[in-house]
C-alpha positions as CSV (number, residue, x, y, z in Angstrom):
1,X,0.0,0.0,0.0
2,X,1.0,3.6,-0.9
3,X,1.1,5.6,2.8
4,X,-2.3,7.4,1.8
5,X,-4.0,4.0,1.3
6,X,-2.9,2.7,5.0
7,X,-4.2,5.7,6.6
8,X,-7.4,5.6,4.7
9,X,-7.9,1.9,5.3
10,X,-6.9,2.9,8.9
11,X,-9.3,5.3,9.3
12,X,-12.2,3.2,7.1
13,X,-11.2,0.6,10.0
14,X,-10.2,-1.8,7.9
15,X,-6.7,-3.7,8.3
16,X,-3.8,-2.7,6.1
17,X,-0.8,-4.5,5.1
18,X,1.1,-3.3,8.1
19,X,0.5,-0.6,11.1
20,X,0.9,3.2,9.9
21,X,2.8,5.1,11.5
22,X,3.0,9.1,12.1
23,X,2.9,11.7,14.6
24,X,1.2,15.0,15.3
25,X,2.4,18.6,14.3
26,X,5.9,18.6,13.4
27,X,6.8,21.7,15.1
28,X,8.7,24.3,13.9
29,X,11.1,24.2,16.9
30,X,11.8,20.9,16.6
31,X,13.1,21.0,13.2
32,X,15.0,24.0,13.8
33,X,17.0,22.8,17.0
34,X,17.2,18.9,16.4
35,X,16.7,18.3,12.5
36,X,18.9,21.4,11.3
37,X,16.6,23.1,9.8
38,X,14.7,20.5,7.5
39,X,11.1,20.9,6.1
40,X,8.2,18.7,7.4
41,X,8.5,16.9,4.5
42,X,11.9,16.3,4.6
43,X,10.9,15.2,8.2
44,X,8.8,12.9,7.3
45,X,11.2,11.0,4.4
46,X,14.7,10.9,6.8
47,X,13.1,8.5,9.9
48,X,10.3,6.4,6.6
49,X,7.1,7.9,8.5
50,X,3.6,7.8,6.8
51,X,3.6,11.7,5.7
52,X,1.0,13.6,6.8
53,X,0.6,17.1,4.8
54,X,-1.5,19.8,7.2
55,X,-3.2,22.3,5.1
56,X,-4.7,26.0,6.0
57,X,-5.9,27.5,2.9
58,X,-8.8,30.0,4.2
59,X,-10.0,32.9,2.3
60,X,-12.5,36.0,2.8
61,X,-16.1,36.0,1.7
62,X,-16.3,38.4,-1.2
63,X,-19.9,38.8,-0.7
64,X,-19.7,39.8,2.7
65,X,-17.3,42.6,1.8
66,X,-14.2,41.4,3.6
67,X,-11.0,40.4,3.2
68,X,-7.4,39.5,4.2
69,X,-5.8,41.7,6.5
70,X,-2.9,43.1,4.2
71,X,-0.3,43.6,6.9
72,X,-0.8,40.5,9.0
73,X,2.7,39.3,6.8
74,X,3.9,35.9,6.3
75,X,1.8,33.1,8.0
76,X,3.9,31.0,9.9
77,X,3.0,27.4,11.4
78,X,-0.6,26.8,11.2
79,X,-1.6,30.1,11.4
80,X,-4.3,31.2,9.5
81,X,-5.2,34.5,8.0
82,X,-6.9,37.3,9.9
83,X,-10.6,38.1,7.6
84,X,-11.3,41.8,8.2
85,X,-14.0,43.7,7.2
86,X,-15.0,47.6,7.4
87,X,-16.7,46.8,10.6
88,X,-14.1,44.2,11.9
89,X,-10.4,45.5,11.7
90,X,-7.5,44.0,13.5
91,X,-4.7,46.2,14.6
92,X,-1.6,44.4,16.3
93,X,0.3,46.4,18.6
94,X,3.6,45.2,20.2
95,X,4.1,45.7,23.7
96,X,7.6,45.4,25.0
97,X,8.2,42.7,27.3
98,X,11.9,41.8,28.6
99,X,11.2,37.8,28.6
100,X,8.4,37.4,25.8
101,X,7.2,38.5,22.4
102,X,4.1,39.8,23.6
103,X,1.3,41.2,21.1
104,X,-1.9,43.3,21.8
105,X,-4.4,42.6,18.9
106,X,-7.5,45.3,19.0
107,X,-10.7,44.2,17.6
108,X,-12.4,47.6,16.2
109,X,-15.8,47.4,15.2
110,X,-18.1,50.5,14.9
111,X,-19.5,50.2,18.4
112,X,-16.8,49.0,20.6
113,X,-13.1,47.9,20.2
114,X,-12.6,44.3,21.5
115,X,-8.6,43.0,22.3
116,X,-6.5,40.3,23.1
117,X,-3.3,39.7,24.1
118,X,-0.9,36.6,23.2
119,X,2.5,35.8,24.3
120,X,5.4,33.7,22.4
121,X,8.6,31.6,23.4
122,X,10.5,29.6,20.5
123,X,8.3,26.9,21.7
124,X,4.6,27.8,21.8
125,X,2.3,30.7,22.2
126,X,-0.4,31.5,24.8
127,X,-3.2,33.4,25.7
128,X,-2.6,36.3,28.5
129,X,-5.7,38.4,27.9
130,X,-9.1,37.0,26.5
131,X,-11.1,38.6,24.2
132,X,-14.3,38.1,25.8
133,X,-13.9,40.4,28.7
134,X,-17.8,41.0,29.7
135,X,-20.7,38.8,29.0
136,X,-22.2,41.3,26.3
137,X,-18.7,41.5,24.7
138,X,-20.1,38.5,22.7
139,X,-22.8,40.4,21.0
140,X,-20.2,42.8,19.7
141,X,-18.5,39.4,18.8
142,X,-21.4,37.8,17.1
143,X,-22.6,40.8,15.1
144,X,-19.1,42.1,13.5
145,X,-16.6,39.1,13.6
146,X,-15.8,38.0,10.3
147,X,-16.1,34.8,9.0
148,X,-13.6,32.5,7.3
149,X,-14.2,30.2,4.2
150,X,-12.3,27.3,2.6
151,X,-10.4,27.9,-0.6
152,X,-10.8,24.5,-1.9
153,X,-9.1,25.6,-5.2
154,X,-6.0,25.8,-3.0
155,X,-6.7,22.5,-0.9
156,X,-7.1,20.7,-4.2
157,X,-3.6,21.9,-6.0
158,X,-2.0,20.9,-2.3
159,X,-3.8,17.2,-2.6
160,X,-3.2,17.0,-6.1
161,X,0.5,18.1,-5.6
162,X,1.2,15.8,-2.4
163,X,-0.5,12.6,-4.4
164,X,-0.2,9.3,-2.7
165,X,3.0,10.7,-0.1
166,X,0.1,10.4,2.3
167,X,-2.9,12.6,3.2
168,X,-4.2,15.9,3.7
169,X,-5.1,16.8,6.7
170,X,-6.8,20.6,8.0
171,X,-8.9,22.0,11.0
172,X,-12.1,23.4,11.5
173,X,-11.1,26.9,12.2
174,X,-11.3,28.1,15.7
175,X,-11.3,32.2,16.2
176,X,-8.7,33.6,13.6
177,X,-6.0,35.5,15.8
178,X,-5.9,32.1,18.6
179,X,-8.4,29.6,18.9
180,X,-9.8,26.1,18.9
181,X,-11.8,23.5,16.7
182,X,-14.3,22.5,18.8
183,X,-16.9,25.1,19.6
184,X,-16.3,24.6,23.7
185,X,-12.8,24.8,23.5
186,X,-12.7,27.9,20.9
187,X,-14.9,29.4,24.0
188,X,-12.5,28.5,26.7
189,X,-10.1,30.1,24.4
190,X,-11.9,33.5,23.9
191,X,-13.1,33.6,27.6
192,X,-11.2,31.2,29.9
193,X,-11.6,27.9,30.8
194,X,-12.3,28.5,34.5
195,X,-14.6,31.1,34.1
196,X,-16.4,29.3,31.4
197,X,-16.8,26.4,33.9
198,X,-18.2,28.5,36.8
199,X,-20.7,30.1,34.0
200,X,-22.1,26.7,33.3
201,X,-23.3,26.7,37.1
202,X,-24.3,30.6,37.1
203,X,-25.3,31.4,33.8
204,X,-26.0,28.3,31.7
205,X,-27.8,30.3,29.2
206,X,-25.3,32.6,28.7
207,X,-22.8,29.7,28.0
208,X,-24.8,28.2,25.5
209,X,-25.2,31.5,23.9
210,X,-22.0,32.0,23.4
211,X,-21.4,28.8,22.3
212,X,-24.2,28.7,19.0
213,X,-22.5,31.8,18.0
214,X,-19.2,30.3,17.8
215,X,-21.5,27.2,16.2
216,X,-22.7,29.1,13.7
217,X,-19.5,30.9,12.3
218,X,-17.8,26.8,11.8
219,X,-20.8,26.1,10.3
220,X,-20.4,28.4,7.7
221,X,-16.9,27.1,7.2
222,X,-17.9,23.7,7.2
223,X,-20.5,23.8,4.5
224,X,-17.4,25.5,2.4
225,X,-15.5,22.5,2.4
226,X,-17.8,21.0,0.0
227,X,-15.3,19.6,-2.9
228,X,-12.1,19.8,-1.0
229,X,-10.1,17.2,-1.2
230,X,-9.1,17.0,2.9
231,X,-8.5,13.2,3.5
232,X,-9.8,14.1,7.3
233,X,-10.2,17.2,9.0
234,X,-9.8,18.4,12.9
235,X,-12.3,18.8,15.4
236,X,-12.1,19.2,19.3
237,X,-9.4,20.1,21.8
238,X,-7.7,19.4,24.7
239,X,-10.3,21.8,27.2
240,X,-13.5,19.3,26.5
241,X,-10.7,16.5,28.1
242,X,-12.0,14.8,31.2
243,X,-8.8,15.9,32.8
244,X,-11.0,19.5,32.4
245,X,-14.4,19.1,32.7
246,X,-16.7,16.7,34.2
247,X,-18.9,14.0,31.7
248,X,-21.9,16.5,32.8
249,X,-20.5,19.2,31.0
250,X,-19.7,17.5,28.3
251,X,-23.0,16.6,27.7
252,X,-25.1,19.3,27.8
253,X,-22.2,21.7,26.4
254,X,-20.0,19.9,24.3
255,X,-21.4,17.5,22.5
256,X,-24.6,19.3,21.0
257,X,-22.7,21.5,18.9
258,X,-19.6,19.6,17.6
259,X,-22.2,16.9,16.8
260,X,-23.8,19.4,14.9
261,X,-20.6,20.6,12.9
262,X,-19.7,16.4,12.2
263,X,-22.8,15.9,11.1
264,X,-22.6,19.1,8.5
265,X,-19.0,17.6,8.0
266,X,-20.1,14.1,6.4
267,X,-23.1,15.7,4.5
268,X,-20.5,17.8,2.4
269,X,-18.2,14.8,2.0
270,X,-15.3,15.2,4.5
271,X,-14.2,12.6,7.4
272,X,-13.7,14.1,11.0
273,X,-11.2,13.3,13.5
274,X,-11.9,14.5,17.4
275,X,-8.8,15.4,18.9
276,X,-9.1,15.1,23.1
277,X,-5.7,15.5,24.7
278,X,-5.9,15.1,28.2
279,X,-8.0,11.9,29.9
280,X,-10.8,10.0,28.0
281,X,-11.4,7.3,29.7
282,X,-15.3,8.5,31.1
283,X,-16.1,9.8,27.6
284,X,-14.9,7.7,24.9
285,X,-18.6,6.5,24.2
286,X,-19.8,9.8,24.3
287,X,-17.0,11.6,21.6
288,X,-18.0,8.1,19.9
289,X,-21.5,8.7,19.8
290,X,-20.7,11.9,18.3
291,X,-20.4,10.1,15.3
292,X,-16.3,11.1,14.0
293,X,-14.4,8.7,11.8
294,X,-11.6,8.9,14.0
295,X,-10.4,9.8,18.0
296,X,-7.1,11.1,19.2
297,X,-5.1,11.2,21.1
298,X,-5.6,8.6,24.0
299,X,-2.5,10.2,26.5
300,X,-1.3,7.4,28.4
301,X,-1.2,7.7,32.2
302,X,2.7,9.0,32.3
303,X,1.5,11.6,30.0
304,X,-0.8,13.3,32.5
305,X,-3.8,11.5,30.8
306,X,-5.4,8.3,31.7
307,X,-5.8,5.7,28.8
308,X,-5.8,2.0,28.9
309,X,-5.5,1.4,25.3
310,X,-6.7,-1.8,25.3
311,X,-9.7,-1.2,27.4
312,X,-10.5,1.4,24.8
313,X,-9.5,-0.7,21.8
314,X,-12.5,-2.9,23.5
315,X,-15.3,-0.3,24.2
316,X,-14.8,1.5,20.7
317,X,-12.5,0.1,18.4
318,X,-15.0,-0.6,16.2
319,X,-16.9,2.4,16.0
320,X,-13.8,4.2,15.2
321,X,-10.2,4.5,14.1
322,X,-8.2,5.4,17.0
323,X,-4.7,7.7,16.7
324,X,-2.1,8.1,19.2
325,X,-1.4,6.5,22.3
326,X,2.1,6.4,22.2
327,X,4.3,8.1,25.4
328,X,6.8,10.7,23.2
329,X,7.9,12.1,26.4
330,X,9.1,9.0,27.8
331,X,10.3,6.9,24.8
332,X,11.8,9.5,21.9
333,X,14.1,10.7,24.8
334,X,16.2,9.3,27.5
335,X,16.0,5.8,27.4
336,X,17.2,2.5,25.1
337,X,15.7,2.1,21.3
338,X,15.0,-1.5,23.1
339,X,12.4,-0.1,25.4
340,X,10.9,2.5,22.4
341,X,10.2,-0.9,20.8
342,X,9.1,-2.4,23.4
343,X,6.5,0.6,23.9
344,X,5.4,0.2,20.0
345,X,5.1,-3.0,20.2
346,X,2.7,-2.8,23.1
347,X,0.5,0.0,21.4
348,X,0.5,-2.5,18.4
349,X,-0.9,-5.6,20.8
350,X,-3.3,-3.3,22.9
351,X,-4.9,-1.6,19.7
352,X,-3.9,-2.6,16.3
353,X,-5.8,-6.2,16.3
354,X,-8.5,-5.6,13.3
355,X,-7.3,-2.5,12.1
356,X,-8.7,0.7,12.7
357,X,-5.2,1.9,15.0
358,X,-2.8,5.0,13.6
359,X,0.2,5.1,15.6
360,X,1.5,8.3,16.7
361,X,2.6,10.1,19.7
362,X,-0.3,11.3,22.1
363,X,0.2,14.8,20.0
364,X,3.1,16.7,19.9
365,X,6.8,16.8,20.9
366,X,9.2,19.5,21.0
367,X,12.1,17.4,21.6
368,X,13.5,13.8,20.7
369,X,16.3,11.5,19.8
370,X,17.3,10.7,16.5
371,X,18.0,6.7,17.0
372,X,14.9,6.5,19.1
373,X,13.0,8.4,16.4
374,X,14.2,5.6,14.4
375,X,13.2,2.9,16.6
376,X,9.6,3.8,16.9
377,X,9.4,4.0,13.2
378,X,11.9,0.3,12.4
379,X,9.9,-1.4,14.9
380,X,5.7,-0.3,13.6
381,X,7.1,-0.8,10.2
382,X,7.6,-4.7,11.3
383,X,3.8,-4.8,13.1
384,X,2.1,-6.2,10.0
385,X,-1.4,-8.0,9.9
């Protein structure tokens, strides 16, 4: 099989000829500091991975009278462009900070200016300032925000480009300047995840106001997909984790609406993959009930999640693919290629038994060792059905 065929047989739960085998965002730092400077790509061909191309090829809506903020500059890793319009205009303002890039964006719309503040290290960046501030700061949000759509032209010369290296993968977009997926974590994002729990208790309404608007704007990007040639697409986030909220929660505030955006998501053709970093264990029938084609990213215990792969393997691996499961921090650094075999191997006996497993770390890493980067990749390479 050509790589894109495992992952689609993978993700159809079917059994390939052997276990695929990937990992999560390739991050920028990580190439720069440990793989001298080499393209994901590249990445992906030096340890024999099965590639994985992630796409972000948004565009404004004419009709709508917006566009692309001209002096946003080059888009670096996964960012997506900023969609202005006369009554939405982003202004970034740098603040001088002795430890951290740190960047005030303001939100002006023609009845009140709206900001946020983000923070950056080589490794990540965070939120320090939310934009949602006051509860009616998500009227302003709802009436002027502008809305981003899919350029599937682009998508499609990307697929059509990238062939049968692997597959295409993209994101439901979460709120353009920093967000989520999933419509509960793009929230948590814009408002905080604390307070956003407390409101459930004080101000359930409220919540789940919020929460159809930020519905209704990935609904409109979702129905642009139509015709792009994603081979699966992200939804979710690590807030909607059981590690975060409680199954309660999740219920009544999570799963309505991203059900809502997977359903839209098969009827325009494209396959959906919730991403839940964090513990799973008391939802896995719920996020499978939800209806995606696949689930990530099943953190392990030593991880700071709580997955038994195999008990999971049992209670959904046939309702969906499964991806992840694997402990980077533990087994790309700091220990023998033996026991990074060892660990694939056990991933391979807990979940790859009928098909339906991707192997890949339980999401991203910022650091790891070449020969153990080799290892994990040698030894799934030899788990064949």
């Amino acid at each position: 099989m050509t790589s894109k065929q495992r992952f689609l047989t993978a993700i159809k739960k079917e059994v390939p000829d052997r276990l695929p085998v990937t990992t999560h965002h390739v991050l920028p730092y990580f190439l720069k500091t440990c793989m001298n400077g080499i393209s994901y790509q590249e990445f992906f061909n030096y340890f024999g991975l099965d590639p994985i191309s992630w796409v972000v090829a948004h565009k404004p809506d004419p009709s709508r009278r917006e566009f692309v903020d001209p002096e946003q500059g080059e888009l670096e890793f996964l960012e997506t462009p900023f969609i202005c319009s006369d009554n939405w205009q982003v202004k970034a303002e740098n603040i001088p900070d002795s430890e951290y890039k740190t960047v005030r964006f303001h939100f002006v719309t023609p009845e009140k200016t709206l900001s946020m503040i983000l923070q950056s290290d080589e490794f990540t960046t965070w939120v320090i300032e939310r934009l949602i501030k006051e509860k009616a700061d998500v009227d302003i949000f709802a009436k002027f925000a502008a809305v981003s759509l899919c350029d599937v032209k682009e998508i499609n010369r990307k697929a059509e480009a990238f062939g049968e290296k692997g597959i295409i993968r993209g994101f439901i977009p979460g709120f353009d300047v920093y967000g989520q997926p999933g419509c509960w974590q793009d929230a948590a994002v814009l408002y905080g995840i604390e307070k956003l729990v407390m409101e459930t208790f004080h101000d359930p309404q409220w919540v789940h106001t919020f929460l159809k608007i930020l519905k209704e704007r990935k609904k409109v990007y979702t129905l642009s997909m139509k015709g792009a040639e994603f081979d699966i697409v992200e939804l979710g986030g690590g807030d909607a984790s059981s590690t975060v909220i409680s199954p309660q929660i999740f219920d009544e505030f999570v799963a309505p609406y991203d059900t809502e955006i997977i359903e839209l998501a098969h009827q325009v053709g494209q396959r959906v993959v919730y991403h839940t970093c964090g513990g799973m264990m008391p939802l896995l029938e719920k996020i499978a009930d939800m209806n995606p084609d696949a689930m990530e990213t099943f953190a392990p215990p030593a991880m700071g999640g709580d997955t038994d792969l195999k008990e999971a393997k049992k209670r959904i691996g046939g309702r969906v693919c499964m991806i992840g499961g694997f402990d980077q921090f533990h087994y790309f650094k700091d220990c023998t290629p033996e026991e990074t075999m060892r660990a694939v191997r056990r991933c391979f006996e807990e979940a790859g038994e009928g098909g339906g497993y991707i192997l890949a770390p339980s999401d991203h890493f910022f650091e790891a060792e070449r020969d153990l980067l080799k290892a994990y990749v040698d030894e799934a390479r030899k788990c064949v059905y």
